[in-house]
C-alpha positions as a printed NumPy array, in Angstrom:
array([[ -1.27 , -20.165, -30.799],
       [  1.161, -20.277, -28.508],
       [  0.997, -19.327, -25.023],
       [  2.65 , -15.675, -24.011],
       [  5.396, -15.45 , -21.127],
       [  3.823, -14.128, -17.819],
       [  6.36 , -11.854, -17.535],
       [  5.883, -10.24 , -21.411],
       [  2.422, -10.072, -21.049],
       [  2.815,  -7.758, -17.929],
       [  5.439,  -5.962, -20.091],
       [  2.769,  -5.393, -22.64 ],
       [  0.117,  -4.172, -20.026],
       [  2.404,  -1.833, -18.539],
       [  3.725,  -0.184, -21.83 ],
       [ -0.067,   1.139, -22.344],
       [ -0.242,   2.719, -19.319],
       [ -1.145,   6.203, -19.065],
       [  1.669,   8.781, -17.334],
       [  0.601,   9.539, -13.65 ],
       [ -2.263,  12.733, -13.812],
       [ -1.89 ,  15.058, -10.721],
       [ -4.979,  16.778,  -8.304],
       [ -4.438,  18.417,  -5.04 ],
       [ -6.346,  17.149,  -2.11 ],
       [ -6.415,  18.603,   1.717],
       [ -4.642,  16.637,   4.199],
       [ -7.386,  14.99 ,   5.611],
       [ -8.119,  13.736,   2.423],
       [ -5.136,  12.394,   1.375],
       [ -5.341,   9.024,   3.364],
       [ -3.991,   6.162,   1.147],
       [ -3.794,   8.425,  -1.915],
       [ -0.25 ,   7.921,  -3.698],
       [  2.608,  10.823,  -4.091],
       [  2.981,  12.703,  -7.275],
       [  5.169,  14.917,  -5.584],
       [  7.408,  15.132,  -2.717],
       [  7.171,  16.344,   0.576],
       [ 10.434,  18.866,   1.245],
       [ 10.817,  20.048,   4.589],
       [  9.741,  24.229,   4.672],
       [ 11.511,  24.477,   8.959],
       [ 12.953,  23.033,  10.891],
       [ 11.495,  20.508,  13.279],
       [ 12.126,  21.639,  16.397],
       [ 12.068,  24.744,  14.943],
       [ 14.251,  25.057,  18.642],
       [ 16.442,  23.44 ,  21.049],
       [ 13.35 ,  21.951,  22.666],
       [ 13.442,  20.03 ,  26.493],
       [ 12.533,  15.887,  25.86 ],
       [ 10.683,  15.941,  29.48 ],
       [  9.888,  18.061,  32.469],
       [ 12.441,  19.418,  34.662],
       [ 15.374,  22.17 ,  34.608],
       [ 17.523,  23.707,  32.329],
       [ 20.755,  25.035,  33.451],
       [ 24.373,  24.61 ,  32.51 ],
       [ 26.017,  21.291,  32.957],
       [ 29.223,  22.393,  34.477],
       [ 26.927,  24.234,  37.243],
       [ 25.291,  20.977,  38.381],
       [ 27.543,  19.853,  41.391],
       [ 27.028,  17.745,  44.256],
       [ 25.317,  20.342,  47.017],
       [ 25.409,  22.891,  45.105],
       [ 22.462,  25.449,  44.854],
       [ 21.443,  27.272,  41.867],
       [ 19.124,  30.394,  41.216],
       [ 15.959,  30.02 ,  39.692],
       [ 15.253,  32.971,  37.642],
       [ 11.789,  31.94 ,  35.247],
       [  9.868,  28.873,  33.41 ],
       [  9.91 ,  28.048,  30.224],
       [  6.699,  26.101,  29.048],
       [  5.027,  24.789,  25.431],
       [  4.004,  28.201,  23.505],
       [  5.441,  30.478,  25.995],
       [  9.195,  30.058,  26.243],
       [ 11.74 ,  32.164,  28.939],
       [ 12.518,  35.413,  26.956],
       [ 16.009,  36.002,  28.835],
       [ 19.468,  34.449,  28.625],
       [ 20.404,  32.309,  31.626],
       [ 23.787,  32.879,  33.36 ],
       [ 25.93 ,  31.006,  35.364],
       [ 24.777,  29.382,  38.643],
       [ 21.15 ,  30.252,  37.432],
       [ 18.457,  27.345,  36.424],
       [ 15.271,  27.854,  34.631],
       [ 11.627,  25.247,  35.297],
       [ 10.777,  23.772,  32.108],
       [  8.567,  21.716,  30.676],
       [  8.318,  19.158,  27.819],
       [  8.377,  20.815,  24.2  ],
       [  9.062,  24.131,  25.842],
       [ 12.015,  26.112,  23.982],
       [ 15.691,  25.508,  25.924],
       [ 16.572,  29.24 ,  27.466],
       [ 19.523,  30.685,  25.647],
       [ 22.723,  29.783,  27.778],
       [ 21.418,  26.427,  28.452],
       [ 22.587,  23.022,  27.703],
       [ 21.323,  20.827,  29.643],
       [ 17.594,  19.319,  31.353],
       [ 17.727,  17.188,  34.169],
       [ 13.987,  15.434,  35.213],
       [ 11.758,  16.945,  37.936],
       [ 12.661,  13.425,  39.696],
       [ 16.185,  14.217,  40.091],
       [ 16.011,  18.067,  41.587],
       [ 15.207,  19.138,  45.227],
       [ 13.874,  22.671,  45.099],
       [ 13.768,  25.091,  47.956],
       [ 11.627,  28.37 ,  46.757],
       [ 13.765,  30.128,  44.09 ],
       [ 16.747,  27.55 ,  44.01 ],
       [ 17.161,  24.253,  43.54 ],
       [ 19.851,  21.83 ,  43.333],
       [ 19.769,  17.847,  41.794],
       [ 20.279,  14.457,  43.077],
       [ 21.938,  13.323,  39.984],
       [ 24.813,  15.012,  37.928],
       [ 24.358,  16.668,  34.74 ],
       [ 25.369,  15.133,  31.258],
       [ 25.706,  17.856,  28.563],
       [ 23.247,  18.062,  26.288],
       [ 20.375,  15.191,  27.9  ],
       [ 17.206,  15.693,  27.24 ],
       [ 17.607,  18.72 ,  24.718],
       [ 16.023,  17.911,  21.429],
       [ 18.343,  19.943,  19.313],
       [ 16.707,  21.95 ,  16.506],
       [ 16.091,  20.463,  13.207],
       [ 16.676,  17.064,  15.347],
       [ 13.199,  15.311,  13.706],
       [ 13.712,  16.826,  10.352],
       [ 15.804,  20.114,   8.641],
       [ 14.746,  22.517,   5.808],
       [ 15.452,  21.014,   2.117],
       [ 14.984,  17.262,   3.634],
       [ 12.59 ,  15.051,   1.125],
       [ 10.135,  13.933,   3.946],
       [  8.199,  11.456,   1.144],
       [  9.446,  10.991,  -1.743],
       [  6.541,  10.938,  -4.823],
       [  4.991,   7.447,  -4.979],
       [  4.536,   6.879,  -1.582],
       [  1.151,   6.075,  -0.305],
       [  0.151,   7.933,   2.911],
       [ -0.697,   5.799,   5.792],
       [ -1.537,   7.383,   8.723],
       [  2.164,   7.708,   9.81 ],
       [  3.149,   9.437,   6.359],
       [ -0.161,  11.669,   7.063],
       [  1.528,  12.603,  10.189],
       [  4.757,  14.028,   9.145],
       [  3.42 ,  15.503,   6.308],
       [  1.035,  18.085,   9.007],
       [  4.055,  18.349,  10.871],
       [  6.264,  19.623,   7.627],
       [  3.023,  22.164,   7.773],
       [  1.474,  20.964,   4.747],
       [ -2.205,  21.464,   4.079],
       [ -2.763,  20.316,   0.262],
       [ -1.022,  17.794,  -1.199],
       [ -0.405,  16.874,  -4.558],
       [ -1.573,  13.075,  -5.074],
       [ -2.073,  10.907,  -8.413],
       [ -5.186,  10.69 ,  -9.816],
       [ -6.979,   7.418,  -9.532],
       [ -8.509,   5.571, -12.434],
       [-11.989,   4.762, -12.847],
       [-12.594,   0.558, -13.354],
       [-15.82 ,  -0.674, -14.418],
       [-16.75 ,  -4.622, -13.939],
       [-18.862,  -6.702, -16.161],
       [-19.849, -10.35 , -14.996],
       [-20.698, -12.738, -18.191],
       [-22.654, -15.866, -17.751],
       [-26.085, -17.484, -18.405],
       [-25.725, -19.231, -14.91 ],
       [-24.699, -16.472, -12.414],
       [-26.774, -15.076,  -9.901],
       [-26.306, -12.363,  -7.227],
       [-25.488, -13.401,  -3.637],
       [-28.877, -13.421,  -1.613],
       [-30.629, -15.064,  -4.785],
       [-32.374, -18.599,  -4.258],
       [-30.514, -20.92 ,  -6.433],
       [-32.072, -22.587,  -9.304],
       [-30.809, -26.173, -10.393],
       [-28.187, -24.798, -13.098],
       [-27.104, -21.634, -11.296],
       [-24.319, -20.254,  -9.553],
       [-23.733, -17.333,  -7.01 ],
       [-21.335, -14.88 ,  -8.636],
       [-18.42 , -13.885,  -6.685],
       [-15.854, -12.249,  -9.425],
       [-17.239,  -8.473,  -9.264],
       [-17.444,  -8.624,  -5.578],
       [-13.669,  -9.585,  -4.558],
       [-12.383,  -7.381,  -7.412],
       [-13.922,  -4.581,  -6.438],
       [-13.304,  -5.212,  -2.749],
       [ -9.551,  -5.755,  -4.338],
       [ -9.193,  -2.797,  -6.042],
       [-11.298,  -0.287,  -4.368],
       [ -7.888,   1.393,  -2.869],
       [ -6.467,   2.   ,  -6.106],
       [ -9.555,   3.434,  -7.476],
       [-11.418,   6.559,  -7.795],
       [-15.03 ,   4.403,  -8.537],
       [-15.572,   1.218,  -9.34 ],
       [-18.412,   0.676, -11.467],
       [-20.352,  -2.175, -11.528],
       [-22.506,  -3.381, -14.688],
       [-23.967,  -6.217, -13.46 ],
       [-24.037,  -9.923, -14.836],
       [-24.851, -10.111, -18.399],
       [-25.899, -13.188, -19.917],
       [-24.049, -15.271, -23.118],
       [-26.158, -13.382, -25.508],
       [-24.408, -11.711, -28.666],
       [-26.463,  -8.62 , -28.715],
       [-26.832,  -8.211, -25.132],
       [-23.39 ,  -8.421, -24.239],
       [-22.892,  -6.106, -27.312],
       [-25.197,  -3.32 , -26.185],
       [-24.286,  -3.594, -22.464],
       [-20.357,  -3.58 , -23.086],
       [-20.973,  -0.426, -25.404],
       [-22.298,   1.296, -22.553],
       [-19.712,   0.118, -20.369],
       [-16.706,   1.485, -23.074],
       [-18.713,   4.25 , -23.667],
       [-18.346,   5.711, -20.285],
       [-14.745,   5.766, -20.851],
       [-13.455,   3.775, -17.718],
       [ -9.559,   4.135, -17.648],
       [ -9.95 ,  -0.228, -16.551],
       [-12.33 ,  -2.532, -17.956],
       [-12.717,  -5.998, -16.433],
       [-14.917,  -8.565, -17.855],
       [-14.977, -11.984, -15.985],
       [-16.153, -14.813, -17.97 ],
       [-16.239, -15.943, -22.127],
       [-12.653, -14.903, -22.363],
       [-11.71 , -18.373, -24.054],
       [-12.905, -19.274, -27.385],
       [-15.75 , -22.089, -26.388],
       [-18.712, -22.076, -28.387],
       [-20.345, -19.587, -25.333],
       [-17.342, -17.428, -25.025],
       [-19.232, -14.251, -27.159],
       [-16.899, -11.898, -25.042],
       [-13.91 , -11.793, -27.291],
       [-15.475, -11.403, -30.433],
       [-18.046,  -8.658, -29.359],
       [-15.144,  -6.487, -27.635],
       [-13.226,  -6.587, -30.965],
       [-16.629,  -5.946, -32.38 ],
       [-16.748,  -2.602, -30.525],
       [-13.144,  -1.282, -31.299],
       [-11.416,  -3.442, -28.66 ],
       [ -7.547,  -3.779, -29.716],
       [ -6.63 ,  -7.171, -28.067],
       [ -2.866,  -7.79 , -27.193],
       [ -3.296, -10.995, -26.493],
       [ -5.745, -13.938, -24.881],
       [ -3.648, -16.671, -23.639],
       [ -1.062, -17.063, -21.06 ],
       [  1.357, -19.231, -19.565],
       [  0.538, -19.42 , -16.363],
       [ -1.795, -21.62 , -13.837],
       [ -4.682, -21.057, -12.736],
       [ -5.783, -18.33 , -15.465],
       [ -4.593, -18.926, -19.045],
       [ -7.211, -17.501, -20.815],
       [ -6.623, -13.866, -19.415],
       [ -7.492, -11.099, -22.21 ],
       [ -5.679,  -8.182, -23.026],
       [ -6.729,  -5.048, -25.029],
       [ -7.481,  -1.32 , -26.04 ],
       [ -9.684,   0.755, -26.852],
       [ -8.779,   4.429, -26.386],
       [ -7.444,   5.452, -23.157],
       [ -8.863,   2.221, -21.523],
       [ -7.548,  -0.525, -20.553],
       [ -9.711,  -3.83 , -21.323],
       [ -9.004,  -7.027, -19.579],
       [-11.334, -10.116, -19.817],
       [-10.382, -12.949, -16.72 ],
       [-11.336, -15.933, -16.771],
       [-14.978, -17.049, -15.041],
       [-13.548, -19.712, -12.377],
       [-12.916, -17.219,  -9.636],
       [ -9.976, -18.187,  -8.157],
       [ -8.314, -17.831, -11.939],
       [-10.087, -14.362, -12.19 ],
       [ -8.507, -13.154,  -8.492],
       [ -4.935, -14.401,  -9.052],
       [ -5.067, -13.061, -12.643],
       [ -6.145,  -9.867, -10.861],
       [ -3.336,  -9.635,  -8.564],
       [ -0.961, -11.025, -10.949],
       [ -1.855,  -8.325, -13.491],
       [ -4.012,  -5.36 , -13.097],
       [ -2.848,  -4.647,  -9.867],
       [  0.879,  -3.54 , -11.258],
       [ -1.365,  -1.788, -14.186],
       [ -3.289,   0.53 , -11.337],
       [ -0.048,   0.908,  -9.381],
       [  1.381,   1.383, -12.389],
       [ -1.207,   4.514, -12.857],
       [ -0.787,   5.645,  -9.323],
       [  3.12 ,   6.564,  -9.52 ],
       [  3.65 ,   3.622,  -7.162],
       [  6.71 ,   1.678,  -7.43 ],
       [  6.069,  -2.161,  -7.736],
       [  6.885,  -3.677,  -4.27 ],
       [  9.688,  -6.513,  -4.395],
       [  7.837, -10.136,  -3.775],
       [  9.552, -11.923,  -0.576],
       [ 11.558, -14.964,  -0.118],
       [ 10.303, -17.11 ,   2.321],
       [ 11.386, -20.603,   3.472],
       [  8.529, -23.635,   2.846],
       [  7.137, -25.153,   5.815],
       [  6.608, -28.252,   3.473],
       [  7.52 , -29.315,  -0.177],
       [  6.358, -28.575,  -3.705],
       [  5.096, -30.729,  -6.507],
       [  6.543, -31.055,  -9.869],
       [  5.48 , -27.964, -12.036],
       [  4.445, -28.244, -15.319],
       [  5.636, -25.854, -18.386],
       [  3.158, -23.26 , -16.676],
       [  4.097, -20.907, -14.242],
       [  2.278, -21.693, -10.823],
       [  1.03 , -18.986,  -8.455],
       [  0.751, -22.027,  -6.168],
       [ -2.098, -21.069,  -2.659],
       [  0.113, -20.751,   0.388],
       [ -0.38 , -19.929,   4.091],
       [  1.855, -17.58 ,   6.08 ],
       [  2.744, -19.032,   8.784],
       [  5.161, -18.104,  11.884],
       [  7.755, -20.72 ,  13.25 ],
       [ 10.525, -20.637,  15.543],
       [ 13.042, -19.313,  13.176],
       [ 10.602, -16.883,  11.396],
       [  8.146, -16.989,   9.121],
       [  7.55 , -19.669,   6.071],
       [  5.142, -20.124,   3.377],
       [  3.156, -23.422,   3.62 ],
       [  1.881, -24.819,   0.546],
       [ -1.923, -25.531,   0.184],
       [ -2.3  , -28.615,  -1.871],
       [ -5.77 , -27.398,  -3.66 ],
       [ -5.282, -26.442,  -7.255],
       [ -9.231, -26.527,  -8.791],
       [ -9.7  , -22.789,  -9.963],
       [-12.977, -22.863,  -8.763],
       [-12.162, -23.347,  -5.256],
       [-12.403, -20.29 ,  -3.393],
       [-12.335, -21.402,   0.392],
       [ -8.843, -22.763,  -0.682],
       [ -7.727, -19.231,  -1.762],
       [ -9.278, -17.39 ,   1.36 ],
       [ -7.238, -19.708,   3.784],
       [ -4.25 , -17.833,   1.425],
       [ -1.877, -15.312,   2.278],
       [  0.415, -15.565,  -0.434],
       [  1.038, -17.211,  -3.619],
       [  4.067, -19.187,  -4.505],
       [  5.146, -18.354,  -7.601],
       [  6.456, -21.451,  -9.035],
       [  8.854, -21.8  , -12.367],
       [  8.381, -23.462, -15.187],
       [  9.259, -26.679, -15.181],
       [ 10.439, -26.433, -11.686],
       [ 11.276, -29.876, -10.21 ],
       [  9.544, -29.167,  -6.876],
       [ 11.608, -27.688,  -3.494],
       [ 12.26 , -29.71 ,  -0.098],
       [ 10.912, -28.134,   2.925],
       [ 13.621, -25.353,   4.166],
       [ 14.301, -24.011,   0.421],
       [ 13.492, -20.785,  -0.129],
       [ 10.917, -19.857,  -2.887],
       [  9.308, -16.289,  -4.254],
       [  6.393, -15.432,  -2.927],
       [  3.975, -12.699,  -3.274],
       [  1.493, -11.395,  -0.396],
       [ -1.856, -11.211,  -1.587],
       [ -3.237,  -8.105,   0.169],
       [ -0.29 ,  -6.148,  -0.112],
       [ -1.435,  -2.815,  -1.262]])
């Protein structure tokens, strides 16, 4: 069987996603939640000509050398000047505070000399400084976010200020993890002669906790036929929108997983891919959910991971797929081979800007190698190898 294109498979996992599915949350529970609709501007912001700092507002063509004008009232935050200002007349106000009608112009506190109910300034006026004009941050009908943006704390912020209270976000899916192996233990276990600490369910779900609504985890299962079939059951029937098995996904003589997902109404795309580390990455159906089965080494099951069912969940979320970068190497690149290589890589920051430095260590079972990462290199097929100075694709690993 041959191998499948990275770039089809991903095809294929897309086309079975579900359309985006809608709630409402309050603002202060929207918080890296994802668009379904947009934010449109309801006022204006200032809803006023509003003063940029503390001072006087007056008319600019007023504001000579020596020259005294009349102050007639104050204009502050909340409680504005009610009148019109005339000529030769000058108004105290203070940052936010509404502009009086008739003026044009602030000049800083700094800048005036005031004598009881006049004052006159050491600088001259420029027409219109320091007047925020209304509708200067934003105007009614402007898209503030546009659906399928993810609120960070800045988005959060102009969102309250547009004066909205709910908003409407995408639903998140539910993924459920299964770990598969007669030799894994938890972390804080002590370590028998044959075993191994299992790491899989723990960076996934630290991986794809933003994405998600709850990420349920089923534990380690061991390579027996009807225990993996009774505790995958339970896992499908809970109807998870992901499913992620780690472990048996190639077709060894302990690799059960396959055959007891198909056994249970699993629809597999496909099970092999063209790609390093991670070719035997899983791919099926059964109802609504989405079934992957990674690979046990871990650092095949986290780059699968990114490489794969993080579009899938962004995919669900309404959230556009962000472009990888081009960086410059800091040193060169092997040979490839006919598999594409998401090749370890530090980000590093040199005089001219940053560059991706390769990190020799390809075992897919080395996961200190893949901390010290930032970024994968995503190598051709077949690509000869780059000097030092080209520039290659590369995609950030903890980009949301």
């Amino acid at each position: 069987m041959s191998l499948l294109p990275v770039d089809d498979a991903l095809r294929a996992i897309l086309s079975h996603v579900s359309p985006v599915s809608t709630e409402t949350v309050p603002l202060a529970d929207a918080v890296g939640r994802v668009l379904a609709a947009p934010i449109v501007a309801r006022h204006d912001q200032p809803p006023f000509d509003a003063s940029a700092m503390d001072g006087y507002a007056m008319r600019a063509e007023d504001v000579a050398d020596g020259t005294w004008l009349e102050l007639i009232g104050t204009s502050q935050a909340g409680a504005g000047f009610t009148g019109a200002l005339g000529p030769g007349q000058a108004v105290r106000i203070f940052t936010g505070a509404p502009v009086p009608d008739g003026a044009d112009t602030v000049i800083m506190q700094e800048e005036a000399v005031r004598e009881g109910e006049r004052v006159r300034f050491t600088a001259p006026a420029r027409l219109g400084h320091s007047v925020r004009p209304r509708g200067n941050d934003f105007a009614v009908g402007q898209v503030l976010l546009a659906a399928g943006t993810r609120l960070t704390p800045m988005q959060i912020a102009v969102a309250a200020a547009a004066n909205a209270d709910r908003l409407a976000v995408a639903r998140r899916p539910r993924v459920a993890l299964v770990a598969t192996g007669d030799e894994l233990v938890l972390p804080g276990s002590s370590l028998g002669p044959d075993q191994i600490v299992a790491s899989n369910s723990f960076g996934l779900g630290a991986m794809l906790a933003p994405y998600a609504e709850a990420i349920a985890d089923h534990g380690i299962i061991a390579d027996d036929a009807g225990l993996l079939h009774d505790r995958l059951a339970a896992a499908l029937d809970a109807e998870p929108d992901v499913l992620i098995t780690t472990g048996g996904a190639s077709v060894g003589e302990h690799d059960l997983v396959q055959d007891v997902l198909t056994t249970l109404g699993v629809k597999l795309d496909f099970w092999r891919i063209n790609m390093r580390p991670g070719k035997p990455l899983m791919f099926g159906t059964r109802g609504k959910t989405l079934v992957f089965g990674l690979p046990g080494n871990p650092v095949s099951a986290m780059v699968t991971a990114l490489v794969f069912i993080k579009p899938a969940l962004r995919a669900f979320l309404g959230h556009g797929e962000p472009a990888h970068w081009r960086l410059p190497l800091a040193a060169p690149t092997p040979l490839n081979t006919a598999r594409r290589h998401f090749m370890r890589a530090r980000l590093i920051h040199s005089e001219t800007g940053p560059m991706a430095e390769p990190i020799s260590q390809t075992d897919s079972g080395h996961t200190s190698s893949l901390a010290a990462a930032g970024l994968l290199i995503v190598q051709p097929e077949h690509d000869p190898g780059q000097a030092a100075g080209a520039l290659v694709e590369a995609l950030p690993i903890d980009a949301f």
